[in-house]
C-alpha positions, 0 to 999 in steps of 0.5 A: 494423480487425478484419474478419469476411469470410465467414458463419462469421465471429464476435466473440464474448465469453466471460465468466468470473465467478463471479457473476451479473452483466450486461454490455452489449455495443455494436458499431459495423461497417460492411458492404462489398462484396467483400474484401479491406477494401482492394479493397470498396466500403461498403454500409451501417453497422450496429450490434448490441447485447447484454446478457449477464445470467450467470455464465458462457458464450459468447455472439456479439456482433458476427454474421457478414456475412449474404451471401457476397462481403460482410464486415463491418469492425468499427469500434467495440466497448464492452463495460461491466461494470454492477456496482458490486461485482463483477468480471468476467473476459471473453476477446473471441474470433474464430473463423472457424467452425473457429479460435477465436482470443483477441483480448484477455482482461482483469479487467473491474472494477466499472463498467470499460469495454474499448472497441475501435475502429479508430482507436486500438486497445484500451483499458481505461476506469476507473468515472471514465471515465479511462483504463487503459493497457496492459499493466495488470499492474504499475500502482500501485492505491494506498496505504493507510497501516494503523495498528491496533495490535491484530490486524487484517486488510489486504484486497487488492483484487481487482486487486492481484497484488503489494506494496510493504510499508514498515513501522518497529516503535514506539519507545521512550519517553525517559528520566525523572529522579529526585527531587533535593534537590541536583545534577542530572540529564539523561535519553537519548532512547528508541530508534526502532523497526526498519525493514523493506520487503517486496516480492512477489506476494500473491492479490486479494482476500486478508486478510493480517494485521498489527499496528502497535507500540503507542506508550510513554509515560514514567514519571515518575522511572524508565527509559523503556519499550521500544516494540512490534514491528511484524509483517506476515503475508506470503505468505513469512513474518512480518516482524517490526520490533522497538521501540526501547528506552527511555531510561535514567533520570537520577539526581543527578549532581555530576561529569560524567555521560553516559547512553548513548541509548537503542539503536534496535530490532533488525535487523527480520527475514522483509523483503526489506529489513531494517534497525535503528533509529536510536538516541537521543541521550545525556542529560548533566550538565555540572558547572561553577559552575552545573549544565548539563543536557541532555535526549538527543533521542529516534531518528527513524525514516524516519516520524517525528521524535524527541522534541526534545532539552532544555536546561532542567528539564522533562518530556521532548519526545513524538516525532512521526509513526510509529515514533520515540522519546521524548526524555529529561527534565531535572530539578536540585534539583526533582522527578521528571521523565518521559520524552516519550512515543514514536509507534507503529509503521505499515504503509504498503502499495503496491498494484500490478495 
């Protein structure tokens, strides 16, 4: 229970924003007679409601007890931001007429309630009506998974104050194989991109800038194609997830031959966690009565699978997911071949008040 025991006694609200926008005030209290709560005897109920239409000031929103030897028990407080749009930082105040002492301060967003009673305390209600518990520094906000693969701005909200930034460069596409009038081939599977996570306080409200590794096709009869970086432009410098490369082309082959997968993306730089890319798998051809072929799977990264490995002449497998790489083709006596096509890189961000 917060109590208002003399004529100098206020609650009062001072609101911060930097637009004009209303909120509206209820408060609930009930007036006894003496004090202190313990030792008075109830007189009778009251209420008083306030509408602050503004930018910024002070402005009482539960009076003082209107005669000596009386106080005022405050039993219930809502105070409701009616924008939609706009937050709204207020500090709800007690001041004995000399003190002035912070009762609680927070960022009223958008259509958010701070509600007090004296049953169960402070507590924060979203626009859903659900509630926000205490501390609200450190909530998850949610994940937006970013995709663009031109530069594009990223918008924290305006209670964001950290990240959580995962993020794997494009991958390679796999490798084709050439046109054969005899023998055969099998191409390796393209490279996935590199990994990186960051983690750190950034500003509400704030663009930060970032591109994703465009997917690669296949060429048909060639070498596969390396994938795009990834970047993040944060506060602390740019992180930067390379491509995997691309597979290696096949050509005719009439003894045992093996091409090496693809390498992953180089180690990814400026994250708190900086990784490479997982590789991909060999391409080969086994030269026994009847020439046996494989197509090298592409490399998986943590968001995607690669393209799948093959056994039989044919393109090779397009990845899944992001960040993943193209998985090599076969051919034998028959026409060029193409490497499956790669998956871009992505973003994934976490937000946290």
């Amino acid at each position: 229970m917060i109590e208002l025991t003399t004529t100098s006694d206020l609650i009062e609200l001072v609101v911060s924003s930097a637009s004009s926008i209303t909120t509206h005030c209820h408060a609930s209290y009930v007036d006894l007679q003496g004090s202190p709560a313990s030792a008075s005897t109830p007189v009778a109920p009251g209420r008083q409601n306030t509408i602050i239409t503004g930018s910024s000031g002070t402005t009482t929103i539960v009076s003082a007890p209107g005669t000596t030897g009386y106080s005022r028990a405050l039993k219930y407080l809502s105070i409701y931001n009616t924008s939609s749009t706009v937050s709204n930082t207020i500090t709800v105040e007690h001041t004995d007429g000399t003190n002035v002492v912070t009762l609680q301060g927070v960022v009223l967003q958008p259509l958010w309630t701070l509600t007090y009673s004296d049953v169960s305390g402070w507590q924060l209600i979203d626009a859903n009506g659900g509630q926000i518990g205490f501390p609200i520094q450190g909530r998850w906000l949610k994940t937006s998974v970013l995709t663009a693969t031109t530069a594009t701005n990223f918008t924290t909200t305006a209670q964001t104050r950290s990240l959580r930034v995962r993020m794997v460069g494009g991958g390679g596409s796999g490798g084709g194989c050439t046109s054969l009038a005899s023998a055969a081939a099998g191409a390796p599977g393209g490279g996935a991109g590199a990994y990186a996570e960051w983690v750190g306080a950034v500003t509400p409200n704030t663009n930060y800038s970032y591109t994703c590794g465009a997917a690669v096709t296949g060429t048909s009869g060639a070498a596969g194609t390396s994938g795009n970086s990834t970047t993040f432009a944060a506060p602390t410098g740019t992180v930067t997830c390379p491509g995997g490369a691309g597979g290696a082309v096949g050509t005719a082959a009439t003894t045992l031959t093996v091409y090496a997968g693809a390498a992953g993306g180089t180690i990814a730089t400026g994250g708190t966690v900086n990784c490479t890319g997982n590789p991909g798998e060999p391409g080969m051809c086994l030269i026994v009565a009847t020439p046996i072929v494989c197509g090298g799977k592409g490399g998986s990264s943590p968001f995607g699978g690669g393209g799948a490995g093959i056994i039989a002449v044919g393109n090779g497998n397009a990845a899944g997911g992001y960040g993943a790489g193209g998985g090599g083709a076969c051919t034998g006596a028959s026409t060029a071949r193409t490497g499956g096509t790669s998956t871009q890189g992505v973003v994934i961000i976490d937000e946290f008040s």
